[in-house]
MIVEXNU-844726 format. One line per field, with one value per residue: x, y, z of N, C-alpha, C in turn; residue number from 1. Coordinates in steps of 0.2 Angstrom, whole numbers, plus 5000, padded with zeros to 4 digits. Layout:
<sites>
npx = X, ...;
npy = Y, ...;
npz = Z, ...;
capx = X, ...;
capy = Y, ...;
capz = Z, ...;
cpx = X, ...;
cpy = Y, ...;
cpz = Z, ...;
n = NUM, ...;
</sites>
This chain:
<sites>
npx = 5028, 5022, 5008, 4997, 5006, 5007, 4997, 4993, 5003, 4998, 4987, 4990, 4992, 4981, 4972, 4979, 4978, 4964, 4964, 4969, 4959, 4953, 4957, 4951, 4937, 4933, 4933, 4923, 4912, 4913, 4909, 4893, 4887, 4877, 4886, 4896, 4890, 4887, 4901, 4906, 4897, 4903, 4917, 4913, 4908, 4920, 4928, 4922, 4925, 4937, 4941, 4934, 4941, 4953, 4950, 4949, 4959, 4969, 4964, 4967, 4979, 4983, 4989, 5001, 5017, 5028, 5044, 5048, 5051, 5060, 5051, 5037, 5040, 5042, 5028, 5019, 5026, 5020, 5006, 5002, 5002, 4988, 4979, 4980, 4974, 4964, 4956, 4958, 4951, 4937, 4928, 4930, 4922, 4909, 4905, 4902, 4907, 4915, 4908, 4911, 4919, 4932, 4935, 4937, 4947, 4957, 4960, 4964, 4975, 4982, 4986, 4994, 5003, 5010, 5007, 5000, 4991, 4973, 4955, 4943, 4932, 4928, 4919, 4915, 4915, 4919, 4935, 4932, 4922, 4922, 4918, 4928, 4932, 4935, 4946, 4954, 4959, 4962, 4976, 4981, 4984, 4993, 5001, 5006, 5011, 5021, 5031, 5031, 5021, 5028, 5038, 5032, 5022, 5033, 5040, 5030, 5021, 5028, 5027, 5023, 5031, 5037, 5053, 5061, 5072, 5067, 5058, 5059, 5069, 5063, 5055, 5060, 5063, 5071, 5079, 5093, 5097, 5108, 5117, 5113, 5104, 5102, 5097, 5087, 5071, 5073, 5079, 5070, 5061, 5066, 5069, 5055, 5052, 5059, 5051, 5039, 5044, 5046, 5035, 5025, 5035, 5034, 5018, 5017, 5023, 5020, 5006, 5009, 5018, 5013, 5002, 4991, 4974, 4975, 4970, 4971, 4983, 4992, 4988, 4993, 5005, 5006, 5006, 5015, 5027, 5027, 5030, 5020, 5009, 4994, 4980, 4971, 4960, 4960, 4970, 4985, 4986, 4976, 4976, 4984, 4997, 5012, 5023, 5020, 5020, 5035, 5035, 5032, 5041, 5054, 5051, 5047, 5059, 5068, 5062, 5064, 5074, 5087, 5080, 5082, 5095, 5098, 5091, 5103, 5111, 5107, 5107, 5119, 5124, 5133, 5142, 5141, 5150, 5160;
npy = 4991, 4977, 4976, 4967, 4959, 4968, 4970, 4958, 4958, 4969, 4963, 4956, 4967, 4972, 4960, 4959, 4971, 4969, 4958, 4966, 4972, 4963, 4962, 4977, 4972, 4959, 4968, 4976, 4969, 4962, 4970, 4977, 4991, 5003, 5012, 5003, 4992, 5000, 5002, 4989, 4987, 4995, 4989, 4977, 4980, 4984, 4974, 4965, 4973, 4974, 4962, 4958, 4966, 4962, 4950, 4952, 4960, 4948, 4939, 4945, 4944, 4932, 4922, 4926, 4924, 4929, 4937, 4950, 4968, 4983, 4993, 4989, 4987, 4999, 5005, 4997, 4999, 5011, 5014, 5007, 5014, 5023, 5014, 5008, 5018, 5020, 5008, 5008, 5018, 5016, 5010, 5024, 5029, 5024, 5018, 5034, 5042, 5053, 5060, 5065, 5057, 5063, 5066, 5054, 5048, 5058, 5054, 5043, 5041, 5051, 5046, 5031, 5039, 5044, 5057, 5062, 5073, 5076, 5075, 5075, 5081, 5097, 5103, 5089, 5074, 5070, 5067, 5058, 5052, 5045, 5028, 5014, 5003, 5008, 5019, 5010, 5004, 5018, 5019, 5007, 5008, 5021, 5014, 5003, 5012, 5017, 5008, 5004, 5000, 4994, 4986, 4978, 4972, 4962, 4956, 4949, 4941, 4933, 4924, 4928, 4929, 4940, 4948, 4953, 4963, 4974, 4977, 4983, 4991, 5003, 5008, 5018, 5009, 5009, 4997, 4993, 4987, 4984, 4978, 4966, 4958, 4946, 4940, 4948, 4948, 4941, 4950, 4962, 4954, 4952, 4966, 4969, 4961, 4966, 4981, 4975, 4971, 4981, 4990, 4980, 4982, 4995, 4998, 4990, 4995, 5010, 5004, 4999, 5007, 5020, 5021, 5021, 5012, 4995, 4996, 5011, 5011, 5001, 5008, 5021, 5015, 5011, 5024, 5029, 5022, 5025, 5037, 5047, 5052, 5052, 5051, 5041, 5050, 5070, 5077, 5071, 5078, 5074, 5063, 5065, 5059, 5061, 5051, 5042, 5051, 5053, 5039, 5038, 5049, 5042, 5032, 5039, 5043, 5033, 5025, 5037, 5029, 5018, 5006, 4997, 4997, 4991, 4978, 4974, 4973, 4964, 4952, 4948, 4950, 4960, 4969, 4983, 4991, 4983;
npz = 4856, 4866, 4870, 4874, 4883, 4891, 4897, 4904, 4914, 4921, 4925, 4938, 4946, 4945, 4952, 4964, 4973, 4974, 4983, 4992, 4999, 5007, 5023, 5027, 5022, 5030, 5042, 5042, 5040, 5052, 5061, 5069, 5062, 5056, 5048, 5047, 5039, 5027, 5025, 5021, 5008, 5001, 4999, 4995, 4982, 4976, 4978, 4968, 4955, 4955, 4954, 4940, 4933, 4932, 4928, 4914, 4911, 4912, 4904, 4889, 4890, 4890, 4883, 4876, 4878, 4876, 4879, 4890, 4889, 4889, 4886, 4888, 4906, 4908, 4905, 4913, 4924, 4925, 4923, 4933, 4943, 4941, 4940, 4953, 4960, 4956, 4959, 4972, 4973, 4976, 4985, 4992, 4987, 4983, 4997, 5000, 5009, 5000, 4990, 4979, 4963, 4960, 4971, 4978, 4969, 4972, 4987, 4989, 4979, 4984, 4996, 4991, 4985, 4995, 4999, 5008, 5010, 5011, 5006, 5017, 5029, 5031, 5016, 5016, 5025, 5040, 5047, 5062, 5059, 5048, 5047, 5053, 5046, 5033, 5038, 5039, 5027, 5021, 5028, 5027, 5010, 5010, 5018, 5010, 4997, 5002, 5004, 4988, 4977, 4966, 4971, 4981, 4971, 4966, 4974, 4981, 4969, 4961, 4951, 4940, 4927, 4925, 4919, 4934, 4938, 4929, 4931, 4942, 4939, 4935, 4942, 4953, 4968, 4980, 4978, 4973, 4955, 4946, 4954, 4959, 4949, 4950, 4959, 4961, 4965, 4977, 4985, 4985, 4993, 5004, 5009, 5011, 5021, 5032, 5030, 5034, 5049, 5056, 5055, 5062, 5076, 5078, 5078, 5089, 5101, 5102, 5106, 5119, 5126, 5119, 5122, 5114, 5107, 5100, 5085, 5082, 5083, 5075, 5064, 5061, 5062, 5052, 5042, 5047, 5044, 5031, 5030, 5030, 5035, 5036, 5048, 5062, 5067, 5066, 5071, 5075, 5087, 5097, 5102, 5113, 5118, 5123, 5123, 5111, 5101, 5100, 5099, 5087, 5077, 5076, 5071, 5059, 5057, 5056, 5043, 5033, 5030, 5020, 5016, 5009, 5011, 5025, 5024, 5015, 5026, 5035, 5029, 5026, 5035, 5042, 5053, 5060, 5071, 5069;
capx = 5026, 5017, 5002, 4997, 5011, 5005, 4991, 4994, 5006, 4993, 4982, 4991, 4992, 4971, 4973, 4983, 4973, 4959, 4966, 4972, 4955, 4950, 4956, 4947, 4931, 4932, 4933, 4918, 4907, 4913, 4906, 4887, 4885, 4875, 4892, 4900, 4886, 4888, 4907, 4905, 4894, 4908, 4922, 4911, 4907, 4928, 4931, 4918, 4924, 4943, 4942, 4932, 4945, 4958, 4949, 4950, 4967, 4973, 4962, 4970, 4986, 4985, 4992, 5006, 5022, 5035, 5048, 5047, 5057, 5059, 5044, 5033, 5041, 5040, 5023, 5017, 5024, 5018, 5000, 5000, 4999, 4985, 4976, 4978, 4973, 4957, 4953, 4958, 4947, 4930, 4928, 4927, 4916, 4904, 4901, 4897, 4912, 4917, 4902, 4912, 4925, 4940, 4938, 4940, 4954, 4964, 4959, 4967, 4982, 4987, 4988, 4998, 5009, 5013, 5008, 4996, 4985, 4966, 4950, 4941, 4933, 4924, 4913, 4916, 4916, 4924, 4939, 4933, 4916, 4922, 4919, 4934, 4938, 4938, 4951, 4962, 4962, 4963, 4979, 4984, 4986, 4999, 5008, 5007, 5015, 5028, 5036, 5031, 5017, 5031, 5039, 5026, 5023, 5039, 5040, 5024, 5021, 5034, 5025, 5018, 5034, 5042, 5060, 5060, 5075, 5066, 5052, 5063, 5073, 5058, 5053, 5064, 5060, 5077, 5083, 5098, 5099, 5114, 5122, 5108, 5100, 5099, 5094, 5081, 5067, 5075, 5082, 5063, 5058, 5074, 5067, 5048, 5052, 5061, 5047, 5034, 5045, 5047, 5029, 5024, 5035, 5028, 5011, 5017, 5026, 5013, 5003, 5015, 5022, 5012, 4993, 4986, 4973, 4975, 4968, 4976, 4992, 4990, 4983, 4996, 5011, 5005, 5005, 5024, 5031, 5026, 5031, 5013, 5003, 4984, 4979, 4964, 4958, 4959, 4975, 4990, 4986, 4970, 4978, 4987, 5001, 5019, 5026, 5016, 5023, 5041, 5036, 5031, 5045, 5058, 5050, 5047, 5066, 5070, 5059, 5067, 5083, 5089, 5077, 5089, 5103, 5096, 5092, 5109, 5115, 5103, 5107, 5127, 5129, 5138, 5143, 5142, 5153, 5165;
capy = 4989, 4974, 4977, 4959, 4957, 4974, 4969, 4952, 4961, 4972, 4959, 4954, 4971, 4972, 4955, 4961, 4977, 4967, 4956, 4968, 4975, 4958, 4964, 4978, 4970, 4957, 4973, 4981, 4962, 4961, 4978, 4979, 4996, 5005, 5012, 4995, 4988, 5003, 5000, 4981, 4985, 4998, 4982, 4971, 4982, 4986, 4969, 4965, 4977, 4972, 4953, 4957, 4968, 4958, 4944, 4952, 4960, 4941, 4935, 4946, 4944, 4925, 4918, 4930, 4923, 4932, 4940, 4958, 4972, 4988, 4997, 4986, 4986, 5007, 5006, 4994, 5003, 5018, 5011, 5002, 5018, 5025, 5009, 5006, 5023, 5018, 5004, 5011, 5026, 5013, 5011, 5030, 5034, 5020, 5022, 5038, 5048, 5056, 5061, 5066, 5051, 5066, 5067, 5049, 5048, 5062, 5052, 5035, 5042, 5056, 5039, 5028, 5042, 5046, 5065, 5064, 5078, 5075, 5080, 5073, 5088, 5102, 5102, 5083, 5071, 5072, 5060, 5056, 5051, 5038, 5020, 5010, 4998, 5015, 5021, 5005, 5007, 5024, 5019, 5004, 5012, 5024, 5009, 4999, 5013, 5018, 5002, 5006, 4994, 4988, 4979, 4971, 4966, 4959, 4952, 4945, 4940, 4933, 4919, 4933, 4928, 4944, 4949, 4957, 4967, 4977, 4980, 4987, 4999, 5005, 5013, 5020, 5009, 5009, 4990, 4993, 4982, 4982, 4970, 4961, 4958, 4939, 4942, 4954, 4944, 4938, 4957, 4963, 4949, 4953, 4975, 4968, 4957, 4971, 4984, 4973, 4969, 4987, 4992, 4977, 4984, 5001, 4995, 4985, 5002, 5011, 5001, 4996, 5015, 5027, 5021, 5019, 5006, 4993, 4999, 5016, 5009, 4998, 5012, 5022, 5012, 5011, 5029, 5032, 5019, 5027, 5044, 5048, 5057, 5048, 5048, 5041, 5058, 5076, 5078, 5067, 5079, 5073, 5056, 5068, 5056, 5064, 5047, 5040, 5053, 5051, 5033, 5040, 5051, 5037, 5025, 5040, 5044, 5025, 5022, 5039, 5026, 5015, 4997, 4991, 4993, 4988, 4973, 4969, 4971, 4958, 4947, 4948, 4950, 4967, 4975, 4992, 4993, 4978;
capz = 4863, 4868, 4875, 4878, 4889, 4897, 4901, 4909, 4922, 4925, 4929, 4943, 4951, 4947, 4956, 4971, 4973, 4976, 4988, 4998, 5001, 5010, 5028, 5029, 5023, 5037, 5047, 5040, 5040, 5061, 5067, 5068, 5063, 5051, 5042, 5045, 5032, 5020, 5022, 5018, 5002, 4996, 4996, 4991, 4975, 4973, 4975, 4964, 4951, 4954, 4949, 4935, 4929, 4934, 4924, 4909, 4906, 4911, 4898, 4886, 4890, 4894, 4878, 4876, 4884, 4874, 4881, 4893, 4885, 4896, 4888, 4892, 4912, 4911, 4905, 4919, 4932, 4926, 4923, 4940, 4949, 4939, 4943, 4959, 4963, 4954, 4961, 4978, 4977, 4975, 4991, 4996, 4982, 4982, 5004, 4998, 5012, 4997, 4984, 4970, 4959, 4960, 4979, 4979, 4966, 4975, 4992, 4986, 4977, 4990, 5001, 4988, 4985, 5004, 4999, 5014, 5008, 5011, 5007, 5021, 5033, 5027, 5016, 5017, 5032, 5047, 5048, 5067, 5057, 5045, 5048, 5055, 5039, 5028, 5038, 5037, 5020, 5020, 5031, 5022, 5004, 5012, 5019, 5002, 4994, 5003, 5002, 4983, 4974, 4959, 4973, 4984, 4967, 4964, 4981, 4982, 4965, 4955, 4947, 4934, 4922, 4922, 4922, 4941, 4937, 4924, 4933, 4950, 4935, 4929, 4947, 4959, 4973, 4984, 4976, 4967, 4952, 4945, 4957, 4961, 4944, 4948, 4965, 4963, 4969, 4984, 4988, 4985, 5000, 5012, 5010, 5011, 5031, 5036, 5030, 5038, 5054, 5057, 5057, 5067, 5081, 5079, 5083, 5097, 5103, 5102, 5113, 5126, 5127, 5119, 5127, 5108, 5105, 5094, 5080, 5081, 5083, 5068, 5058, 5063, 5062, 5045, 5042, 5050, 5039, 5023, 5032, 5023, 5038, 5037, 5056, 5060, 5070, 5062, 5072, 5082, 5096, 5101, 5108, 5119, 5120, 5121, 5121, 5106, 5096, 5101, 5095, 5078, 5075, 5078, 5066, 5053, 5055, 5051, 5037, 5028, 5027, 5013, 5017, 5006, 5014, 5032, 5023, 5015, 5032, 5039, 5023, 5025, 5043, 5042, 5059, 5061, 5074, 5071;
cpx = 5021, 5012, 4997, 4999, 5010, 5000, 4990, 4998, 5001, 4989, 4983, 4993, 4984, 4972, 4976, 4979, 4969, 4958, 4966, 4966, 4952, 4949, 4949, 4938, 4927, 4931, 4926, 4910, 4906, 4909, 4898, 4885, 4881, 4880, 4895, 4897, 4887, 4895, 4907, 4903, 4902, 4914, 4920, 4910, 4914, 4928, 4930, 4923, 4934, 4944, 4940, 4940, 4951, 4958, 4950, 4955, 4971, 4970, 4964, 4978, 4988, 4991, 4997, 5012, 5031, 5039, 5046, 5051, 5055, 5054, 5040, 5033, 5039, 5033, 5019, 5020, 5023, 5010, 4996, 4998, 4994, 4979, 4975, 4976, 4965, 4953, 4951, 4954, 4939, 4928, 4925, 4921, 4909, 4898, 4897, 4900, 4913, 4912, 4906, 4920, 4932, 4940, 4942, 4946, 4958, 4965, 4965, 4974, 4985, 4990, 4995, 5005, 5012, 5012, 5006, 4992, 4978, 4961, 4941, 4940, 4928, 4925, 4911, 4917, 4919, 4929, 4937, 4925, 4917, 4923, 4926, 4937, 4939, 4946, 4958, 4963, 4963, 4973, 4985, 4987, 4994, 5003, 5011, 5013, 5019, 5032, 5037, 5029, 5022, 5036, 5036, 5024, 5027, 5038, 5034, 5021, 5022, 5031, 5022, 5024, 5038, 5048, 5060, 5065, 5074, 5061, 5054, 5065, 5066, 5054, 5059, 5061, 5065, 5080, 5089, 5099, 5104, 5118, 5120, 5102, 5097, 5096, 5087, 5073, 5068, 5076, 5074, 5060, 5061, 5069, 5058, 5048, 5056, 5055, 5042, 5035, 5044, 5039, 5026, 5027, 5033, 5022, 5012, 5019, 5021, 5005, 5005, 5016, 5019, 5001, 4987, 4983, 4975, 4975, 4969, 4983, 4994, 4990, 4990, 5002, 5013, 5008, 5014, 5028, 5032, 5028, 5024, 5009, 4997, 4984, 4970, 4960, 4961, 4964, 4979, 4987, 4983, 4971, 4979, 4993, 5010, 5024, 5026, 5021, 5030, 5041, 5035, 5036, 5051, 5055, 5049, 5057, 5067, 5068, 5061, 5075, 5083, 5086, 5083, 5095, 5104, 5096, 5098, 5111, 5114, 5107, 5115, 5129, 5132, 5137, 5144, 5146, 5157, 5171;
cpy = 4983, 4974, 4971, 4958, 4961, 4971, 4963, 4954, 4965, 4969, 4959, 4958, 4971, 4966, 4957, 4968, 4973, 4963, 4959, 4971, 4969, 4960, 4971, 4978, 4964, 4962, 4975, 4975, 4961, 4965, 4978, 4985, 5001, 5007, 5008, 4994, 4993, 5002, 4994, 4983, 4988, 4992, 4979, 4974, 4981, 4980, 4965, 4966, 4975, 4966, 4954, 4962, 4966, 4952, 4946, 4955, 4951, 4939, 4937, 4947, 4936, 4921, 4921, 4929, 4925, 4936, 4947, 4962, 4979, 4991, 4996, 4986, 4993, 5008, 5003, 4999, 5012, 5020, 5010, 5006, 5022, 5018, 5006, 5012, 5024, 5015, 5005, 5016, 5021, 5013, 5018, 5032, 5030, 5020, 5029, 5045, 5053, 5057, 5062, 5060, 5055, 5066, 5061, 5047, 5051, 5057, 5047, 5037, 5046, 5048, 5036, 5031, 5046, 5053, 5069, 5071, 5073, 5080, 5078, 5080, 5091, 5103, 5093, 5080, 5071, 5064, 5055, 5051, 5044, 5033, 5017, 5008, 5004, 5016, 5018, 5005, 5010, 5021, 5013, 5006, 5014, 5017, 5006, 5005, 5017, 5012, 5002, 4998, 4988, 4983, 4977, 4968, 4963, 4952, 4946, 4939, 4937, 4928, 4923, 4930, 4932, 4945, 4955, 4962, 4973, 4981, 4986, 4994, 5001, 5011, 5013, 5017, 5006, 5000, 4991, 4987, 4980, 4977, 4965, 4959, 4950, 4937, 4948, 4954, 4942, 4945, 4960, 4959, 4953, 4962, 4973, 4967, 4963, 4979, 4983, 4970, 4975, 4991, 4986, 4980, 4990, 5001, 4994, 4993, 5008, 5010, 5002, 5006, 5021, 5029, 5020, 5012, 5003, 4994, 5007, 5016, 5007, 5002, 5016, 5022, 5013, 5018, 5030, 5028, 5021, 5034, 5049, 5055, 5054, 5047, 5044, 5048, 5064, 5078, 5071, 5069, 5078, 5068, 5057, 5064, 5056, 5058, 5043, 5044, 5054, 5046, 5033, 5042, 5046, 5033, 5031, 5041, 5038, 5023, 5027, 5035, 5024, 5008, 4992, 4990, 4991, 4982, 4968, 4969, 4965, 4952, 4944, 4947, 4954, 4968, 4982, 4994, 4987, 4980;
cpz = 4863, 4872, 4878, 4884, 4897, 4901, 4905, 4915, 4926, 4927, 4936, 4948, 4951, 4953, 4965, 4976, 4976, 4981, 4995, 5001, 5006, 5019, 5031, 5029, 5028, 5043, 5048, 5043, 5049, 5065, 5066, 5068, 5058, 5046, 5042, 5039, 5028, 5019, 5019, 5012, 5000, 4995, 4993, 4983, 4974, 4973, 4970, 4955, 4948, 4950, 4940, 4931, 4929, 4928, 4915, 4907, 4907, 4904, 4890, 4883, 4890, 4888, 4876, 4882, 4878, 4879, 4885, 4894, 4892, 4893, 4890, 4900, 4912, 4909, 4910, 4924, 4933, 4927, 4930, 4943, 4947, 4941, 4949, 4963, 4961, 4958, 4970, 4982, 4976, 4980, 4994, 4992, 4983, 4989, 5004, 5003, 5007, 4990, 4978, 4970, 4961, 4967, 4980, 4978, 4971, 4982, 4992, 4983, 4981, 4994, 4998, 4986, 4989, 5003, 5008, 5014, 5009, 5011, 5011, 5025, 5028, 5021, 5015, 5023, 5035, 5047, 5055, 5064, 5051, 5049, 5047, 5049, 5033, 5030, 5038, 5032, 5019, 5022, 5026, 5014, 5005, 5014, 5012, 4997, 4995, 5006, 4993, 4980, 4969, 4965, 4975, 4977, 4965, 4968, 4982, 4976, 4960, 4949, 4940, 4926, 4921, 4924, 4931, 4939, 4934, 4927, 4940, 4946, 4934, 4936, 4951, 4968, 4981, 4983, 4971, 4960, 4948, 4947, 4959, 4956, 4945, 4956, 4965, 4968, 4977, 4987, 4990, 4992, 5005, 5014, 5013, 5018, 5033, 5037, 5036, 5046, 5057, 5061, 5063, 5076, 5082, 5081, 5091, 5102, 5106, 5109, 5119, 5131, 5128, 5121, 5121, 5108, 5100, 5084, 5078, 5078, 5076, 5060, 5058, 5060, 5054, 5040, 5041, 5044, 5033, 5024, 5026, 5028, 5039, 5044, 5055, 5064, 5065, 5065, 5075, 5090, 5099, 5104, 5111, 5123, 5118, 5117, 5114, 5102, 5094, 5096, 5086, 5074, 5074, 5071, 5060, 5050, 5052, 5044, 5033, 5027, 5023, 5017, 5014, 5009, 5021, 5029, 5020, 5020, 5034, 5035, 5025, 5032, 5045, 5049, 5057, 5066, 5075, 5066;
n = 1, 2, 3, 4, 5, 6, 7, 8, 9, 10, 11, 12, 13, 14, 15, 16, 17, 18, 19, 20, 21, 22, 23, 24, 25, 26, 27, 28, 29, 30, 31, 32, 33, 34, 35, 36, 37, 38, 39, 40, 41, 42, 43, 44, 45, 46, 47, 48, 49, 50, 51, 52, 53, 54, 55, 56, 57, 58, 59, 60, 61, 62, 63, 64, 65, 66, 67, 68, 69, 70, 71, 72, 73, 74, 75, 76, 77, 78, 79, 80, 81, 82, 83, 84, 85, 86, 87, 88, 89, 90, 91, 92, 93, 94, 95, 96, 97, 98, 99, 100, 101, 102, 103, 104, 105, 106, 107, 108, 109, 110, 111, 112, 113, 114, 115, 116, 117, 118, 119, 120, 121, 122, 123, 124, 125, 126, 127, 128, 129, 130, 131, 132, 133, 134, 135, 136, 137, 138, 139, 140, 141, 142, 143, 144, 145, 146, 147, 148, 149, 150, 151, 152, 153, 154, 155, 156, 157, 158, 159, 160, 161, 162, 163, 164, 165, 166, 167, 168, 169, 170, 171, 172, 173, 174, 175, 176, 177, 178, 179, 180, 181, 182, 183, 184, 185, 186, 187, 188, 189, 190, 191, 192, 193, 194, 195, 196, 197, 198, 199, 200, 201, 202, 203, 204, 205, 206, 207, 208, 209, 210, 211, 212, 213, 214, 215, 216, 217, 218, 219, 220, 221, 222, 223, 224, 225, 226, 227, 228, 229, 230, 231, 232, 233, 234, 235, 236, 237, 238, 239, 240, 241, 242, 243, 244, 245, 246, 247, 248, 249, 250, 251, 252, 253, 254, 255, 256, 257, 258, 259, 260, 261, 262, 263, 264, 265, 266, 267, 268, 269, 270, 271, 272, 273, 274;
</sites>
């Protein structure tokens, strides 16, 4: 196995990770509140913590531009999600919601992998207690990976070098590559704008519909698409909003579908009733 190789892929998840953490630390920087500013530090430490180590698997992979054999693709996307569950869990540990590293870990990956188990509550914080930008991340994660990390980095990243087919076989993330081995990249985009169309109308829905504010909605939306669960409250019930959760149900039906294959629709033009 190339492990150079590994680790220059892995960069550009460290990289991406770290990224994604920018919205809710605008979040955190906006709100004058005393856990606004502890949530600020915790990003700013993760983001911190990210680049650096972003900085050094590229620096070890930088001069390795050999080929990407499927080991290397199955060790990356099997790595990625141990590291993005790392990186993911900084934030809770460092604000200090979560005193111990496993709560955090479990916190961060329950999210990534839509388990939606938490251990937020007793003997630990009340969810209606955490600071706003926690819980967009909390939210976001789930979103991230139920569209599943090894595509948004496909989608979003191609410039890394790699073969995108390798990396789609390597995770089950609804892109068939067989037929679309030289498409992969494009197919990976086409599944990503209908993922993030999807929740955009959810939000809106939400609002219009179900009496959520923005940042419920949002948070929410988030949540539904990834069929994960994360609320921001300790239940749904407490919105009190029948329609709200009509609107929820409806979009987690949708999102147990095939994205890929809404999107070849969109892609091709298919009628379903022509």
């Amino acid at each position: 196995m190339n492990l150079n190789q590994v680790a220059r892929l892995m960069a550009g998840f460290a990289g991406f990770f770290t990224l994604a953490q920018l919205p809710p630390l605008v979040m955190a920087f906006a709100r004058d509140t005393q856990s606004a500013a502890t949530s600020s530090t915790g990003f700013v430490v993760s983001i911190a913590v990210g680049f650096v180590v972003a900085g050094l698997l590229w620096f070890i992979g930088k001069r390795d531009s050999s080929k990407v054999f499927r080991k290397e693709t199955i060790a990356v996307a099997g790595l990625s999600w141990f590291l993005a569950g790392t990186l993911g869990a900084i934030p809770f540990y460092v604000t200090g919601i979560l005193g111990s590293p496993i709560d955090a870990f479990f916190e961060a990956m329950s999210g990534l992998t839509t388990c939606g188990a938490t251990v937020l509550g007793e003997p630990n914080i009340r969810i209606e207690d955490v600071d706003a930008s926690l819980l967009l991340w909390r939210s976001m994660l789930q979103w991230i990976g139920g569209i599943g990390i090894v595509l948004v980095f496909v989608a979003l990243l191609p410039a890394m070098g790699v073969t995108a087919k390798n990396l789609l076989s390597s995770e089950s993330v609804g892109v068939p590559t067989e037929s679309y081995q030289p498409r992969a990249i494009e197919k990976a985009r086409h599944v990503a704008i209908i993922y993030i169309g999807m929740t955009a109308l959810c939000s809106l829905l939400l609002v219009l519909v179900g009496g959520f504010g923005w940042f419920d909605a949002v948070c929410h939306a988030f949540t539904a698409m990834a069929t994960g669960g994360y609320s921001t409250r300790s239940s749904i019930q407490s919105f009190e909003s029948l329609p709200g959760e009509i609107v929820l149900i409806v979009f987690m039906f949708a999102a147990g579908a095939s994205l890929a294959v809404i999107a070849t629709h969109f892609r091709t033009g298919y009628k379903c009733f022509g």
